[in-house]
C-alpha positions in Angstrom: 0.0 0.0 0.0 2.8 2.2 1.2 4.5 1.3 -3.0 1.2 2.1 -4.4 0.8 5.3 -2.5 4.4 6.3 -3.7 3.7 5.9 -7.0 0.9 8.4 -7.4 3.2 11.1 -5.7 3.6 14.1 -8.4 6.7 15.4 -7.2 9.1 13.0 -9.0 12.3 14.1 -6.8 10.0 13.8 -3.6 8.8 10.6 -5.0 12.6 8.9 -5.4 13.4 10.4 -2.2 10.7 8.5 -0.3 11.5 5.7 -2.3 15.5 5.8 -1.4 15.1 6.3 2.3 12.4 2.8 2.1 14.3 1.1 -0.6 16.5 -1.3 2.0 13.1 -1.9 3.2 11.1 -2.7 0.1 14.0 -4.9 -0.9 13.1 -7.3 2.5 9.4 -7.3 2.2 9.4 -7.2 -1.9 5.8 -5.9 -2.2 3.6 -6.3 -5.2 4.4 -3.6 -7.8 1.5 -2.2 -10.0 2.3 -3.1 -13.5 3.5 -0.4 -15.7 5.2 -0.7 -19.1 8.3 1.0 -17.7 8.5 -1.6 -14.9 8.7 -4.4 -17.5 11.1 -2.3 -19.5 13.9 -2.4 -17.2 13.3 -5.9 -15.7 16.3 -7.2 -18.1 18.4 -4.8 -16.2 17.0 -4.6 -12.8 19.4 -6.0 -10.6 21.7 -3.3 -11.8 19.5 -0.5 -10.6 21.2 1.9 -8.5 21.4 5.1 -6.3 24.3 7.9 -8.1 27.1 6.0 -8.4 30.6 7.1 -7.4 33.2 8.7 -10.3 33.6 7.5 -12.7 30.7 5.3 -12.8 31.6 1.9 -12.7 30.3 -0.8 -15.6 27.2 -2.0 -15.3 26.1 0.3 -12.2 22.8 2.1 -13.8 21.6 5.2 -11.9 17.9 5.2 -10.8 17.6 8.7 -12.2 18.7 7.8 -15.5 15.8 5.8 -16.0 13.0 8.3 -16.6 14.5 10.0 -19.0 15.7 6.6 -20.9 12.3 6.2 -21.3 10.6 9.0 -22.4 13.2 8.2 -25.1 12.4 4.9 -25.6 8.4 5.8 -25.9 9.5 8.2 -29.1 11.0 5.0 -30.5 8.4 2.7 -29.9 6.6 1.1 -32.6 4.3 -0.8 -30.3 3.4 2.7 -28.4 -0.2 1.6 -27.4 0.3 -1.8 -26.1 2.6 0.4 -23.9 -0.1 2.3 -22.2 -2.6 -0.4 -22.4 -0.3 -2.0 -19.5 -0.4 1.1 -18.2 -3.7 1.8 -17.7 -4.4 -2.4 -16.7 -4.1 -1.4 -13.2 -2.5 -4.9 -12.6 0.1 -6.0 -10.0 3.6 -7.5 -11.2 4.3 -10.1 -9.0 7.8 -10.7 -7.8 9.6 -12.8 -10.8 12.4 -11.5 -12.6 10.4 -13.6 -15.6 7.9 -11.8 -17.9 5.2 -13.2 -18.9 5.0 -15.1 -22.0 2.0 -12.4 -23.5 4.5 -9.5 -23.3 6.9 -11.0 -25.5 6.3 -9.3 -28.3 6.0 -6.3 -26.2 9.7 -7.1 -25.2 10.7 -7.4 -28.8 9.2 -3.8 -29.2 11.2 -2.5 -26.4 14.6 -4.3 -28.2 13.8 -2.8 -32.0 14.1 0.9 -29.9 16.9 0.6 -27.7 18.6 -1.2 -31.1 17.6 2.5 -33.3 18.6 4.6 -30.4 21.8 3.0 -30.0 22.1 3.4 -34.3 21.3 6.9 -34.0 24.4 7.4 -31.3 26.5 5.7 -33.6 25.5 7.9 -36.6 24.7 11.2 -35.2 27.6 13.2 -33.3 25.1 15.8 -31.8 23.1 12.6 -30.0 25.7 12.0 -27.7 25.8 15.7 -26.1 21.8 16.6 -26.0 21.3 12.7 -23.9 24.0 13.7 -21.7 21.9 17.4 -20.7 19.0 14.5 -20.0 20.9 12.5 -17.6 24.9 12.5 -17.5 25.3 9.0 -18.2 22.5 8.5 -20.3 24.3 7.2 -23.8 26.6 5.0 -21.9 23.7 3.1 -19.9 21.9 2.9 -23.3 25.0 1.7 -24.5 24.9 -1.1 -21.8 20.7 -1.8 -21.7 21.2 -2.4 -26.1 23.8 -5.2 -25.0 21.8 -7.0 -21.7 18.6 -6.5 -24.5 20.5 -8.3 -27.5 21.5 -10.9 -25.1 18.3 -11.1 -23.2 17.1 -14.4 -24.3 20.7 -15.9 -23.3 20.7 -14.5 -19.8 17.0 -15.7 -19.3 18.5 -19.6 -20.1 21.3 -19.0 -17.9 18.9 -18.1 -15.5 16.8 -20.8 -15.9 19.7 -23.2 -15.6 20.6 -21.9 -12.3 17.9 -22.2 -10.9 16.9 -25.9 -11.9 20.5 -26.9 -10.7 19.2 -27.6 -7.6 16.3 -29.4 -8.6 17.7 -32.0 -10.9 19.6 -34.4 -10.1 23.3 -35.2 -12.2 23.5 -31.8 -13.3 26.6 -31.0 -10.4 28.8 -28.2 -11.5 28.5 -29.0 -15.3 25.5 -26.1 -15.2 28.7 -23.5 -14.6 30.2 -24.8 -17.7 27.2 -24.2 -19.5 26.5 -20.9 -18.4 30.0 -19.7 -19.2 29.6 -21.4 -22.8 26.3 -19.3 -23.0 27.7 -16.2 -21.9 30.7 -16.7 -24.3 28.1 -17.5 -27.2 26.1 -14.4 -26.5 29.1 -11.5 -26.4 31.0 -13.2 -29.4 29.1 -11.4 -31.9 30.9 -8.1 -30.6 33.6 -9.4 -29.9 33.0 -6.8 -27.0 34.5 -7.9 -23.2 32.2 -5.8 -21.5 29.6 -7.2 -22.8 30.9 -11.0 -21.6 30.9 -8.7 -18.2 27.5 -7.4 -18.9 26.5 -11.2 -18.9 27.9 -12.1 -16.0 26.8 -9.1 -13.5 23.4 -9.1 -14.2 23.2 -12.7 -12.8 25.5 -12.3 -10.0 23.4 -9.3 -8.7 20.3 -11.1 -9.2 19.5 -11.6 -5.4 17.5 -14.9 -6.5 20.8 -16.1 -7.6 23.1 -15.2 -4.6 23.6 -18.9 -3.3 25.4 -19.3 -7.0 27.9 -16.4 -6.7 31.2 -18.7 -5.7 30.9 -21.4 -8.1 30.9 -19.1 -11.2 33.1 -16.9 -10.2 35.6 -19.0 -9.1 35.0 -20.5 -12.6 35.9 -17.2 -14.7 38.8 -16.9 -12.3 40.4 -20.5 -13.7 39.6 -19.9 -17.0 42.2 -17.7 -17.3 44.5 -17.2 -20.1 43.8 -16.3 -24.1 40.0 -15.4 -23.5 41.0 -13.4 -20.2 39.1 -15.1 -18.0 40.4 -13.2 -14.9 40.2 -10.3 -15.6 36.5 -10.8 -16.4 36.3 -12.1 -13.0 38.4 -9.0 -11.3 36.3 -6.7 -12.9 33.1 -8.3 -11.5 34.3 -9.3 -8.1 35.1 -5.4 -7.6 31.1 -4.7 -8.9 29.8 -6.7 -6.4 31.9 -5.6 -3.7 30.8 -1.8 -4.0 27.1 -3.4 -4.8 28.1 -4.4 -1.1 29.3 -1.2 0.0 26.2 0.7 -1.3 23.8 -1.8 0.4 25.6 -1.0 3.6 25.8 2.4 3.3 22.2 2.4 3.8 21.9 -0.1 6.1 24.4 2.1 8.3 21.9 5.3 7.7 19.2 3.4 9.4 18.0 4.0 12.7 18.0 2.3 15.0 15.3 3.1 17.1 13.9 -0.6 17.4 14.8 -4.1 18.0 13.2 -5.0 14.4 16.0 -2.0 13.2 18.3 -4.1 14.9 17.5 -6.6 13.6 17.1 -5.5 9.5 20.8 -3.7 10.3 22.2 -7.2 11.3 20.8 -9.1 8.9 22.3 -6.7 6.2 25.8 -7.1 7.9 25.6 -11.0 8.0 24.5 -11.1 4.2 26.8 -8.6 3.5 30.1 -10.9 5.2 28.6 -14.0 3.9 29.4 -12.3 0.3 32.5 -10.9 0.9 33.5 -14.7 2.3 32.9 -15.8 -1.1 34.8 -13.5 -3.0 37.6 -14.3 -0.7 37.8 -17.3 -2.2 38.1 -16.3 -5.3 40.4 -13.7 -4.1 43.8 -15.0 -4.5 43.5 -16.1 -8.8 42.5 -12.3 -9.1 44.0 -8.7 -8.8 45.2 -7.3 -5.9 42.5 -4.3 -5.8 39.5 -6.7 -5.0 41.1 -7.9 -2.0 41.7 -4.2 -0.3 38.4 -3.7 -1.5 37.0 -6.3 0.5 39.1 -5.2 3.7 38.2 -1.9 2.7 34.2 -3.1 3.2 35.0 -4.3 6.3 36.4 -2.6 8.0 33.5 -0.3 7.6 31.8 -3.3 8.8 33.6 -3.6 12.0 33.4 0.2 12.9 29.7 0.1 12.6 29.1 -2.9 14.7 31.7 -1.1 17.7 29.8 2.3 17.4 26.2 2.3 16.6 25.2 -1.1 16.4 26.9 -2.3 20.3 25.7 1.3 21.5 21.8 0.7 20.2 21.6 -2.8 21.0 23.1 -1.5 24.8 20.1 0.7 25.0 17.5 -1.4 24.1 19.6 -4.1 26.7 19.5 -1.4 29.2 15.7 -0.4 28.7 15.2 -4.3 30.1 17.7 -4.7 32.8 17.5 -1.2 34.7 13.2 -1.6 35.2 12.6 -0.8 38.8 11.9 -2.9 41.5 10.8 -6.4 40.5 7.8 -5.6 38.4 7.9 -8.7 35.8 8.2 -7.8 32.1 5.3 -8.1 29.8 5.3 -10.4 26.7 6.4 -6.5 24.5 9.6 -6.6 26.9 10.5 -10.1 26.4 9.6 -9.9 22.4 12.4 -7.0 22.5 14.7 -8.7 24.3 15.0 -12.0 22.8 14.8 -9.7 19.3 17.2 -7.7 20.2 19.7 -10.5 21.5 19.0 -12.6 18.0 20.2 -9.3 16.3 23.6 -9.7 18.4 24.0 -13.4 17.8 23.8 -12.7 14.4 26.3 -10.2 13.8 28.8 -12.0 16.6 28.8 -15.5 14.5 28.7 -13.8 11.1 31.5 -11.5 11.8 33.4 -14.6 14.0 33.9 -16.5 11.2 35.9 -13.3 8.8 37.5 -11.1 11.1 37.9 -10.1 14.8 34.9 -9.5 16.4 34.6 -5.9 17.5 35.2 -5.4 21.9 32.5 -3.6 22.2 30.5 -6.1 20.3 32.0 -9.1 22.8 31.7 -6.9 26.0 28.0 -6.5 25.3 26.7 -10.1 24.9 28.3 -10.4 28.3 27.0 -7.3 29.8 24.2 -8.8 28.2 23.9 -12.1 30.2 24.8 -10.7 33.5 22.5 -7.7 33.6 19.4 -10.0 32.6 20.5 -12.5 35.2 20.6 -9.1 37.9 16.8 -8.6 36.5 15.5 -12.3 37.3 17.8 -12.1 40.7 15.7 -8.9 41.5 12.3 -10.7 40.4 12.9 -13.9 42.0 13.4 -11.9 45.4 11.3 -9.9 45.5 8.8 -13.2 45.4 10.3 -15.2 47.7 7.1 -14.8 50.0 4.3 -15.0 47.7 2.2 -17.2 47.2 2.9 -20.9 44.9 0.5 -20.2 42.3 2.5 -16.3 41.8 5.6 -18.0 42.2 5.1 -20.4 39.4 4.1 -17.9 36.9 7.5 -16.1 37.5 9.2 -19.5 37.0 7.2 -19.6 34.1 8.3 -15.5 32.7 11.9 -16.2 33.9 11.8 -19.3 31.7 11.0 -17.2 28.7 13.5 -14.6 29.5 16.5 -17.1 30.2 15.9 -19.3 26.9 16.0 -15.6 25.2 19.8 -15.1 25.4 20.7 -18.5 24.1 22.3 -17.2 21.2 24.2 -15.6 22.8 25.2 -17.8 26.2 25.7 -21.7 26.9 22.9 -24.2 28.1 25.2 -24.1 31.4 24.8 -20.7 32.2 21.2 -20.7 31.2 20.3 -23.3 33.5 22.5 -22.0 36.1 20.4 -19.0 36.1 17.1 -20.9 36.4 18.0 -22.6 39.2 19.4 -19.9 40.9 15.8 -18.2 40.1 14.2 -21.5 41.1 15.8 -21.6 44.6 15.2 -17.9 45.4 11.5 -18.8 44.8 11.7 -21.0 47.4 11.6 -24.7 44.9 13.6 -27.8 45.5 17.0 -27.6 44.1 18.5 -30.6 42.2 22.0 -31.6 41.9 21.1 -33.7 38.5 19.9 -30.9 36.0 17.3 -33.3 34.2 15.6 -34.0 37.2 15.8 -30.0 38.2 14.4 -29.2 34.6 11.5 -31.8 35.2 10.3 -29.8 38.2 10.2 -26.4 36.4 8.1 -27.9 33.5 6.4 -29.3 36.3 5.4 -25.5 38.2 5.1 -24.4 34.8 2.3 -26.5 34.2 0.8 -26.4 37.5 -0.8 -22.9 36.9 -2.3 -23.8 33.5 -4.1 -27.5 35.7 
């Protein structure tokens, strides 16, 4: 609703601004878009949308803002102009696939005989080149780059295809990379043009549906090496999907983080983020030396984040848990933040673990973490001690919640320790044998619901 809305905005630089500040967003919950003939226009090139890139603009990276005007000049080229708005006005919803739908194909085919004109006309008319350029500063070099992805569309919709059904069939293995590269050779031969072999290869790799398949093909374009120049291919797109990496933080880092659910998105970003870098790592070592400062580069952006704003947010919304007053017990909202908020740690902690040295402040705080909830059940439990069994089995039954909350973060040891020692402030039986000790919580647990 919140898309829709956008849409009908009429102030076009309000409109992308709305849209950039709840883009990191949209990508998460990927809502149903309202069908326009624009939209299906730049689905060959989607996944290489982005905000103004840095100087000088790297291959493949196609400002947001350069669309609009790309097609107005499209729509004067269009020989197809009112199937165009008859999409328009349909007032459907394009649902989530990267694949259009078999009754725009010849709609697609439109779209290709315009981009192929406009892209004669640069060649042929000197003027063309300066009068695009007043439009949008990189306009003829991202029509330069949408003519190649649209003459190789039907090639990078079989590579697609392939990728995804290597999965799902079995005896395919690795052969499918072979094939790919084969496909992607066959397609940018005609040119004889690298950066269109580059073109290929990008818009798959940033193709979010295709993440899982990043390390096996580019570890493949890194061996084949040699006459075709295989690694350089492979440099060249390792470095675009680095500072595809960087760009996706950079917002991530300009989020608030007001909530446990921000938290939570922020962290999330840094563990896909690490998880992406770990496989260009890999690959790291058969390719220039640029892609691997660029990758330390990334993060150590990374690590500053997590040690500033990330450890000092997550402390607050620990500290709005462990520093309630007196031994009120927390609602269900309290414990919902907590155990949110302590997932959000975990996940950064074993993400991060696994790279590079985890940040002190980040280490210091899943410890304050443990203690200072432990302080708030201590408090709780005490402050019971002469109430009444049926009271004192429903804060058994809270500080069970609460305690199983900072498992990610601590050891079954300590959580039970802190049980019991909640169990035996309450005035229950302790156990030396922990089975028979966890036996009687279940037990008080379940006596208030008899």
């Amino acid at each position: 609703m919140v898309y829709a809305l956008a849409d009908k905005m009429p102030d076009g630089a309000l409109r992308g601004m709305f849209k950039d500040q709840l883009r990191h967003r949209l990508k998460k919950i990927r809502p149903l878009r309202r069908m326009t003939a624009e939209r299906l226009f730049c689905l060959p090139f989607e996944s290489l949308l982005c905000n103004e890139p840095a100087r000088p603009r790297p291959l493949g990276s196609i400002p947001r803002g350069s669309v609009d005007p790309m097609w107005t000049l499209v729509l004067e080229h269009l020989d197809d102009a009112e199937a165009a708005r008859q999409v328009d006005a349909s007032g459907e919803y394009l649902m989530d696939d990267p694949c259009p739908l078999s009754v725009h194909r010849q709609l697609f085919a439109s779209f290709a005989r315009a981009v192929e004109e406009i892209h004669s006309r640069l060649a042929t008319d000197r003027s063309l080149p300066k009068a695009l350029a007043q439009r949008h500063p990189d306009l003829p070099d991202v029509i330069q780059e949408v003519h190649a992805l649209y003459q190789m569309r039907d090639a990078i919709m079989t590579a697609r295809r392939q990728i995804m059904a290597s999965e799902q069939l079995i005896g395919i293995g690795d052969q499918y990379v072979q094939s790919v590269i084969a496909l992607g050779r066959e397609a940018a031969s005609r040119k004889g043009d690298q950066r269109w072999l580059k073109l290929f290869f990008l818009v798959l790799l940033m193709d979010s549906d295709l993440s899982d398949h990043t390390a096996p093909l580019i570890e493949a374009l890194a061996e084949n090496n040699g006459s075709r120049g295989g690694s350089s291919v492979a440099s060249d797109l390792c470095e675009a999907l680095v500072s595809k990496e960087g760009e996706i933080l950079k917002a991530g880092f300009a989020m608030p983080l007001e909530t446990a659910g921000d938290l939570d998105d922020a962290a999330e970003k840094v563990r896909a983020a690490i998880e992406s870098l770990g496989v260009l790592r890999v690959a790291a070592p058969h390719l220039t030396r640029q892609v691997g400062q660029r990758i330390e580069k990334v993060e150590e952006r990374i690590h500053d984040f997590l040690g500033d704003r990330f450890a000092k947010a997550a402390e607050d919304s620990v500290g709005s848990f462990v520093s309630s007053p007196g031994g009120c017990l927390p609602t269900a909202e309290e414990i919902t933040v907590l155990t949110r908020t302590v997932l959000a740690i975990a996940k950064v902690h074993n993400a991060v673990k696994q790279q590079f040295e985890v940040p002190g402040e980040l280490k210091a705080l899943a410890a304050e973490t443990i203690s200072g909830v432990a302080g708030r059940l201590e408090r709780i439990a005490s402050d019971r001690a002469a109430a009444g069994n049926r009271e004192k089995q429903a804060t058994l039954s809270v500080a069970v919640q609460v305690a199983r909350s900072l498992e990610p973060i601590s050891s079954e040891e300590a959580v039970l320790g802190m049980l019991e020692d909640c169990a035996v402030r309450l005035g229950f039986a302790q156990s030396a044998d922990p089975a028979q000790f966890l036996l009687k919580i279940i037990h008080a647990m379940n006596a208030n619901h008899e």
